[in-house]
C-alpha positions in Angstrom: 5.1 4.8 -22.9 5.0 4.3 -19.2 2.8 0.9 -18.6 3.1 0.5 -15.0 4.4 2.9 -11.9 5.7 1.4 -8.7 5.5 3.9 -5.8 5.1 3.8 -2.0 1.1 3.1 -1.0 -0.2 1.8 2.2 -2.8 3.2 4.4 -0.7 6.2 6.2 0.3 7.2 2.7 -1.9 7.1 -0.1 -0.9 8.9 -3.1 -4.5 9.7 -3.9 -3.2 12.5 -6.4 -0.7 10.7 -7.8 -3.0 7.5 -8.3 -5.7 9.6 -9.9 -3.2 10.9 -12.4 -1.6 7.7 -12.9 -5.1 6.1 -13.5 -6.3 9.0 -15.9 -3.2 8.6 -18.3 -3.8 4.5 -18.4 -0.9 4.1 -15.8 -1.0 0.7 -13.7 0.1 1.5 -10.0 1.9 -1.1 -8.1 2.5 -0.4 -4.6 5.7 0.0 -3.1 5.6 -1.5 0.7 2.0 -2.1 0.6 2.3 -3.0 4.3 4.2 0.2 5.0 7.1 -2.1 6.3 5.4 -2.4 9.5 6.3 1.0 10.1 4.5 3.5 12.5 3.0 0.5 14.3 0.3 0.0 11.3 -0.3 -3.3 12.3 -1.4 -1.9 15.6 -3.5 0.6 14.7 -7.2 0.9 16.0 -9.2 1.1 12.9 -7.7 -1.4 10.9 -7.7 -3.3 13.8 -11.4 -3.2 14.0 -11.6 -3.7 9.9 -9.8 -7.0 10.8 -12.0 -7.7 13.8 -15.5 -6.7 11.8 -14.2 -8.8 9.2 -12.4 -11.9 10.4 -9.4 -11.2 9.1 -5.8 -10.0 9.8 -4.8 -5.9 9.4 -2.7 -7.3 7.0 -5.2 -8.4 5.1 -7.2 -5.8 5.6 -4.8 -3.8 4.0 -4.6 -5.9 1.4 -7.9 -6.0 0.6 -7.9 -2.1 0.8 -5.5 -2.2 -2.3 -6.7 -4.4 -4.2 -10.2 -2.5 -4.4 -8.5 0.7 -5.4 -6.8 -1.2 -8.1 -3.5 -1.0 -7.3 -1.4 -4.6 -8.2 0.1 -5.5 -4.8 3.1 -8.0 -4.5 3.5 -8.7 -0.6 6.8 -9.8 0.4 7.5 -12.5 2.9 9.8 -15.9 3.3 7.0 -17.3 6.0 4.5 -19.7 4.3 1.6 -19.3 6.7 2.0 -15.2 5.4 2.3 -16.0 2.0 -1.2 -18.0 2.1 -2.9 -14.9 4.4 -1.6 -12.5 2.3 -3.5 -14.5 -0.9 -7.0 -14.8 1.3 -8.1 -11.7 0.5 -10.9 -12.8 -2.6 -13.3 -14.0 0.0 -14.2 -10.5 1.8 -15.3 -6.8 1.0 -14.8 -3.6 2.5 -17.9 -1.7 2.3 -17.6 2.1 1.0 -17.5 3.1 4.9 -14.9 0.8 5.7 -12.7 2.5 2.5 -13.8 6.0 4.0 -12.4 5.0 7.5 -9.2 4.1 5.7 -9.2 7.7 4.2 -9.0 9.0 7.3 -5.4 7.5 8.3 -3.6 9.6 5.0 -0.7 11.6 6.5 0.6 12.4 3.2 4.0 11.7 4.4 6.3 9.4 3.2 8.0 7.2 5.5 10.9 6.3 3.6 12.3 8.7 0.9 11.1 10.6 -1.3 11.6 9.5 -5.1 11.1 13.0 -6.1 13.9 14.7 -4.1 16.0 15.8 -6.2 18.9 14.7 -3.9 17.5 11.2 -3.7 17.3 10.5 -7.3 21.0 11.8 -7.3 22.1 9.5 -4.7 20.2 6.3 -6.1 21.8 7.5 -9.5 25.2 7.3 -7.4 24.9 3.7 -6.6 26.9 1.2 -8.7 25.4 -1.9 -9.4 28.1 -4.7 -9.9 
């Protein structure tokens, strides 16, 4: 029995399919670089930067935040304290159902890293020796 399923989630990728089949068959979703890595200049972005703005907060956070009401588990890497403490003040804000609409709006469905279901991926990781 599958009890939780790591996979890549952040705003320009959402996996609303896959978490909505992952949710119906009990399945806890942890996201896989929550903060998309920093990638495609997220952390520049216009909407979440007027998320942060509206609310007083970082885009990280923001995006944080944006998980964490979808119910996915979120575990935020980073080796600088003053991140580690932003990334934990999330508890003390809401986004409002229009905020979580505007989010919907940055999906690209792409994946900006690989794709775990390639088949030629999953041969190549299967390649790797761990020693």
């Amino acid at each position: 029995m599958c009890a939780v399923n790591q996979i890549e989630i952040h705003p320009l990728n959402q996996q609303i399919e896959t978490i909505k089949f992952l949710k119906e068959n009990n399945v806890q979703i942890e996201a896989w670089a929550p903060l998309a890595e920093g990638e495609q200049n997220i952390f520049e972005n216009q909407l979440l930067l007027s998320l942060a703005k509206k609310h007083k907060k970082t885009v990280a956070q923001v995006i944080l935040r944006w998980h964490t009401q979808r119910g996915v588990v979120i575990i935020p890497k980073s080796i600088h304290k003053d991140r580690i403490i932003e990334n934990f003040n999330i508890f003390d804000f809401e986004l409002s159902s229009e905020d979580m609409n505007a989010i919907t709006t940055l999906d690209t469905k792409v994946t900006y890293f690989f794709d775990h279901r390639d088949p030629e991926t999953v041969k190549f990781f299967n390649s790797l020796k761990l020693t």
